[in-house]
Structures are given as structure tokens and as C-alpha cells.
C-alpha positions as CSV (number, residue, x, y, z in Angstrom):
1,X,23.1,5.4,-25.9
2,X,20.6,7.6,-26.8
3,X,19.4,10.6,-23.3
4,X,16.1,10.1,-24.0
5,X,16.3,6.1,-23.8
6,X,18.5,6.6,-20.5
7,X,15.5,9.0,-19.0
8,X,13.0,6.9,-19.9
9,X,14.4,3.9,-18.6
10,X,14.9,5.8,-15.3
11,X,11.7,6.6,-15.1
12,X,10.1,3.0,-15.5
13,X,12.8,1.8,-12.4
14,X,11.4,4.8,-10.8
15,X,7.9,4.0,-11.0
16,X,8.6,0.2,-10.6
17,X,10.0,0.9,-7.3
18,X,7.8,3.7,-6.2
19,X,4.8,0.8,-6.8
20,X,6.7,-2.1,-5.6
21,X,7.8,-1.0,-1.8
22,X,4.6,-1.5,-0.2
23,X,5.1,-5.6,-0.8
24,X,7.4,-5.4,2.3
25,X,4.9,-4.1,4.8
26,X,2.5,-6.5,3.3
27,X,4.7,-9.3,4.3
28,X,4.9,-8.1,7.4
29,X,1.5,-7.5,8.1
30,X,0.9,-11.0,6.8
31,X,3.7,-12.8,9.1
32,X,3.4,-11.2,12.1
33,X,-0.8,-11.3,11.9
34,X,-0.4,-7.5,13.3
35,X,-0.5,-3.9,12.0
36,X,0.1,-2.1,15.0
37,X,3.5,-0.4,13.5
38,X,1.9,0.7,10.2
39,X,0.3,4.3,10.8
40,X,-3.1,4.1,8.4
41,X,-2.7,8.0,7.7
42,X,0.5,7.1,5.7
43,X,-1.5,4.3,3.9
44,X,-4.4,6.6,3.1
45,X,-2.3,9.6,1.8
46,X,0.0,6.9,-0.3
47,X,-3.0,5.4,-2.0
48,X,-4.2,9.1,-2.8
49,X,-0.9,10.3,-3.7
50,X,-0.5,7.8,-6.3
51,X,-4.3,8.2,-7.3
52,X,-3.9,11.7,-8.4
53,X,0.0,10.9,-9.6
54,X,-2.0,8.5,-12.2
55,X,-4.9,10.6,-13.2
56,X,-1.6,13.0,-14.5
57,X,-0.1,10.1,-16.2
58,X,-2.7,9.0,-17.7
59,X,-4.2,12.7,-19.1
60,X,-0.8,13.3,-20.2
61,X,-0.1,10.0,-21.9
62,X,3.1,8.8,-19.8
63,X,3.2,4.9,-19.5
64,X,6.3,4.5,-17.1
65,X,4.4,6.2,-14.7
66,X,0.2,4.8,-15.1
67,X,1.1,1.5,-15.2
68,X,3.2,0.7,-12.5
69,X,0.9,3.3,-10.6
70,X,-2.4,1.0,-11.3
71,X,-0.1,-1.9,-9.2
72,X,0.8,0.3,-6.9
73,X,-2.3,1.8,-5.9
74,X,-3.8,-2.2,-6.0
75,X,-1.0,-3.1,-3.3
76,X,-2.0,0.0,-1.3
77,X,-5.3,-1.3,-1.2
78,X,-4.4,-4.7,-0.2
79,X,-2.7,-3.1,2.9
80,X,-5.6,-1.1,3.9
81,X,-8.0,-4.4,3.9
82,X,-5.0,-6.1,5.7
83,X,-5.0,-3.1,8.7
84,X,-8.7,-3.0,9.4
85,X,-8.9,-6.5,9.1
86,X,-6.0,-6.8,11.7
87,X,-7.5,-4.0,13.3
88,X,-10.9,-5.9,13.6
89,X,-9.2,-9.3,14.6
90,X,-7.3,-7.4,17.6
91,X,-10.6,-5.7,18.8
92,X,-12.9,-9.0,18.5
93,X,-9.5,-10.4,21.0
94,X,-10.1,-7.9,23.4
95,X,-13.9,-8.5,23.7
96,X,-14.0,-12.1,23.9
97,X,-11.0,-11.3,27.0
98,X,-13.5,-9.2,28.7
99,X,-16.3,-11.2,27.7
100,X,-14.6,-14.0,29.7
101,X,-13.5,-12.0,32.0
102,X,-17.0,-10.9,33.0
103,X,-17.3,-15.2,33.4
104,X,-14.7,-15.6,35.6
């Protein structure tokens, strides 16, 4: 088998997983209807990361690693609408507590 094939292949699995391991803490996010263990600073700097980590790919023409990139930085997304919306749902909870509370 050809070095090149071996390092290119390598370098698709590479990217594939780079992109895919944010479907876990999706999942999670999703299940447990919470993201208090997922720190939003990670998130942010992830998504940029891979940001500029395609703008390279793409200027320098490498395909194993802009378009798993493009779904990664899509799932990234995803869990940065899922943390401020779990973010918003937790702090519309604890108004409507002290809104009753102020009731009772």
C-alpha cells in the first residue's frame, strides 16, 4: 500500500473524528435538558479553532480536513444554541420560583 494513501487516509479518520466528538455532549445536553457541565469557553474556542483550521484547508486545497471541518463547526454551533437555550430555560425557572415566591 502506497505512504501517501496510508497518510491520507489517516488524515480523513483524523478529521472525521476531530468533527464528530462533539455529537456526545450534544446528546447529553439533549437528555439531560441541562448544560451546567459544559464550560461555554471551550465551545467558543472549539468553534473558532476549527474556523480558522478551515480557512487553512480550504486556501491550501486539503479536502480531509474542510469538509469534515464545515460538520464540525455546524455541530459546534448546534451546541452553543443548545447551552444558551438551556441557559435561558434554567433562568426563566428561577424567576417564575421567585415570582411565586413573592405570591406565597
Amino acid at each position: 500500500m502506497n505512504v501517501s494513501l496510508i497518510i491520507e487516509i489517516s488524515n480523513y479518520l483524523a478529521s472525521t473524528l476531530y468533527a464528530i466528538c462533539t455529537i456526545p455532549q450534544i446528546i447529553k445536553i439533549v437528555k439531560t435538558k441541562s448544560s451546567d457541565d459544559i464550560s461555554v469557553m471551550f465551545v467558543l474556542m472549539y468553534t473558532f479553532a476549527g474556523i480558522l483550521t478551515e480557512i487553512f484547508g480550504i486556501y491550501h486545497g486539503i479536502k480531509s480536513i474542510w469538509i469534515p471541518g464545515i460538520f464540525s463547526i455546524i455541530l459546534n454551533i448546534i451546541t452553543i444554541i443548545l447551552v444558551s437555550l438551556c441557559q435561558n430555560l434554567t433562568n426563566s425557572k428561577f424567576e417564575i420560583i421567585e415570582e411565586m415566591e413573592e405570591y406565597t
